[in-house]
N, C-alpha and C positions, 0 to 999 in steps of 0.2 A: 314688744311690751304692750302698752296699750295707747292710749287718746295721745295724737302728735297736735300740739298749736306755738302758733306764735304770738308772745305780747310786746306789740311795738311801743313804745312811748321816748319824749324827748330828754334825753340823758346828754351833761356835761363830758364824762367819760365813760369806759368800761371798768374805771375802781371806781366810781360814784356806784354802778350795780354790782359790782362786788361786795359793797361795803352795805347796801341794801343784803343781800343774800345770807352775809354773814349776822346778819341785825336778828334773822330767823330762827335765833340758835338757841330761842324759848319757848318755841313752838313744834321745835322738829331736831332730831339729828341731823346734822348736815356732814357731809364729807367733800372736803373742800379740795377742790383739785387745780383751782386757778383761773378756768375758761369755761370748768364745768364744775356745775356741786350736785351732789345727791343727796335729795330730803327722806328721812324715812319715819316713822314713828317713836315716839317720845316710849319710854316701857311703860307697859301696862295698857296700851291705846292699841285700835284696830291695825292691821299690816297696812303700809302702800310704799311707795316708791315715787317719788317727783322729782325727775331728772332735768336741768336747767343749762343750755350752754348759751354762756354770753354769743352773739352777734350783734352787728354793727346798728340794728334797730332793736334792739333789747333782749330777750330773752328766747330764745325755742324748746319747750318742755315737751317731756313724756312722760305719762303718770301711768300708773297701775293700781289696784289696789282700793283702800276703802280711804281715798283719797280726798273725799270733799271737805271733810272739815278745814283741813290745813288747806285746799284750795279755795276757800273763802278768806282767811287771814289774811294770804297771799296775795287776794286779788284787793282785799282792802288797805293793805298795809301799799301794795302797791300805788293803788293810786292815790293815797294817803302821799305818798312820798313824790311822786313824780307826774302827778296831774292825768289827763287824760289817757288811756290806754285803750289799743286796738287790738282786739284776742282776731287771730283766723285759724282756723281749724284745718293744718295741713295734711 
């Protein structure tokens, strides 16, 4: 696919980021699988794909696509929610 990172931040549990991911579901399609969701374009918006699997320091994504709008939300809704966040580009 395309850009792999990871965002770590300090999370209570792994349904505290569930329940963050599902929060997303005004901004994006989500396809909720449990450990992992797939974000994709609201209709009528550019194509992308923003793939999310919980691990045990937050999140590890792979996007595609004309993906930055939704990964600005993302990244502000995030740390809006859970304080400081460490992106690394794996």
């Amino acid at each position: 696919m395309g850009l792999h990172q990871e965002f770590r931040f300090k999370h209570a549990s792994p349904d505290e980021v569930r329940v963050f991911l599902r929060g997303l579901s005004e901004v994006a399609v989500i396809e909720d699988r449990g450990e992992f969701f797939v974000f994709s374009q609201l209709p009528g918006n550019p194509a992308f794909s923003f793939d999310c699997l919980l691990i045990e320091s937050g999140i590890r994504s792979e996007r595609a696509g004309e993906y930055f709008p939704f990964l600005g939300l993302f990244v502000e809704a995030l740390t809006g929610t859970f304080g400081s966040v460490e992106v690394e580009d794996l």
